[in-house]
N, C-alpha and C positions, 0 to 999 in steps of 0.2 A: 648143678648137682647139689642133694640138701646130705647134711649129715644127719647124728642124731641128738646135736647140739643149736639145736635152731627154735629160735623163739616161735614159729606157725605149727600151729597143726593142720593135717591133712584134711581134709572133707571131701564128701561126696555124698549122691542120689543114689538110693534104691528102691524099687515096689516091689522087687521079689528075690531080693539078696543073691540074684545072678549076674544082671547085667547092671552097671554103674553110670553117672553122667555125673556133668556138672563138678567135675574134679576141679580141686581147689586149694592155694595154701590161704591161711584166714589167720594174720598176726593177732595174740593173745594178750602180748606183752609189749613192752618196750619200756626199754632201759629208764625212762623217767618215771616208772608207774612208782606210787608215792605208798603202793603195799607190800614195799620191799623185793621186790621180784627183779633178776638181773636184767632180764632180758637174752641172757644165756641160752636159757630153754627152757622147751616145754614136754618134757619126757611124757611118757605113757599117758596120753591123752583119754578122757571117757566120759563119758553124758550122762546125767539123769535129769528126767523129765519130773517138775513140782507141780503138781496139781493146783495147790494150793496159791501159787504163785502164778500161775498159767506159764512158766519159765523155764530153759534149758538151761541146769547145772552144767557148764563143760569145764572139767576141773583138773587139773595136770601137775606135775612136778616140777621146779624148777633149783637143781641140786645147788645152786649156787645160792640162792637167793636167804632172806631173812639171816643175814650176818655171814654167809657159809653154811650155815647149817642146812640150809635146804628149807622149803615148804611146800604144803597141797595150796594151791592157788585155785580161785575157779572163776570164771565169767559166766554172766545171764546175757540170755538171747531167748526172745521170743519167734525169731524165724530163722536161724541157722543160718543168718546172712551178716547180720550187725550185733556186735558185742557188747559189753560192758566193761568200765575199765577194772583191770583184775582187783579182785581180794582174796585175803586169806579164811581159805576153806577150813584147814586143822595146822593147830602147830603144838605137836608133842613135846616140843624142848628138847629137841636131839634131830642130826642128819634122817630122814626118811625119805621114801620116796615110793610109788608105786600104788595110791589109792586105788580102792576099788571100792561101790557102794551097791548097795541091795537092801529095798526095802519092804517092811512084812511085819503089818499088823501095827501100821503107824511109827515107825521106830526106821531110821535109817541106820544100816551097819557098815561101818567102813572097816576092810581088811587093807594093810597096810607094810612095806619093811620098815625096820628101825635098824641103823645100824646100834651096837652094842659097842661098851668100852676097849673090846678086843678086837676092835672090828668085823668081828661079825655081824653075819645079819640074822633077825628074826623078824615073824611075821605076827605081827599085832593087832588088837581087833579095839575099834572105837567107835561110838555109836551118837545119835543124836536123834532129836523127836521131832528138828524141822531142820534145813537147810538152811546157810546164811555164814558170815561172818564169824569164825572159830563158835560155831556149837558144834562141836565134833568132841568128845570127852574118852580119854584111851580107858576099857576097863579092863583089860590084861596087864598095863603098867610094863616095869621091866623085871619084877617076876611073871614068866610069862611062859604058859606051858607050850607055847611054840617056838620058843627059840630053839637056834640049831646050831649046829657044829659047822655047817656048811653055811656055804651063800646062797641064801632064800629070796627069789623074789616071783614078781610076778604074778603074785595071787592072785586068788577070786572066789566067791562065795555062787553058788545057784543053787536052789530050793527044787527039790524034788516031786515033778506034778503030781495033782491029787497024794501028797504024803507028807508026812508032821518030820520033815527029815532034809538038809541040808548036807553038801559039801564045801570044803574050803580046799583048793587044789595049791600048787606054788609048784617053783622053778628051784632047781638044785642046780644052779647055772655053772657052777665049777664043775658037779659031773654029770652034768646032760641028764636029770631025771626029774621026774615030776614026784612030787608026794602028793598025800591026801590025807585030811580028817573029813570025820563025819558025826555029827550032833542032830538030834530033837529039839536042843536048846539054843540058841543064840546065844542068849545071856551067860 
């Protein structure tokens, strides 16, 4: 049995997002990685493909790591079989957890939670113009017109086909609801 505290992430095959194979766990981390990651875990796992790099971004949380405060971690892999050993993807300087990336018009955006001094959470937006090693730069800060009264997580950004227009969804995980913005702008 895995929990939700396990350094692997889940993998698998699809050609037509029905049927699945080649199920798999695939360790990310391990407790001696030298980019601060516990080995704890690897929360909310997600991909982006770099062109540029011919390479798969696989980038995840691990709440414990980088002193306790948490960091986005990610591995390169050119065939979703053998890794890289981790590095750090973003580190805001504060507990986060929960990247998410989309990118549009050469510009990578990461939506993200941060928790706040109250413990709350809000959800953050950080951006960067290649993949790699903290280029990730927060420019909501923590004045930040998303923060909430509730516990936010789980975001995600997708762009609306043929339309100059984007959503950001998140989780209201204490009362079971989803929110939504909606922009023309990223920036």
């Amino acid at each position: 049995s895995q929990s939700w505290s396990h350094p692997n992430i889940f993998l698998w095959y699809s050609n037509d997002l029905t049927t699945i194979e080649n199920e798999r766990l695939s360790k990310v981390v391990t407790k001696s990685n030298t980019a601060g990651a516990t080995g704890y875990a690897a929360w909310a796992p997600e991909g982006t493909y770099d062109p540029i790099t011919d390479q798969y971004y696989i980038y995840w949380s691990d709440p414990q790591g980088n002193g306790g405060v948490g960091c986005t971690y990610y591995n390169t892999s050119a065939d979703m079989e053998t890794f890289s050993d981790a590095g750090v993807l973003f580190d805001p300087h504060g507990r986060h957890i929960d990247a998410n990336i989309i990118k549009y018009d050469g510009v990578y955006y990461m939506d993200y939670r941060k928790y706040n001094e109250k413990g709350l959470d809000g959800i953050r937006l950080a951006k960067a113009t290649r993949l790699g090693d903290r280029t990730f730069t927060s420019y909501t800060g923590d004045v930040n017109p998303y923060r909430t009264d509730s516990a936010a997580e789980g975001s995600f950004i997708f762009k609306v086909n043929g339309e100059n227009r984007w959503y950001l969804y998140w989780d209201y995980n204490d009362i079971h609801q989803f929110a939504m913005m909606e922009t023309t702008d990223l920036d």
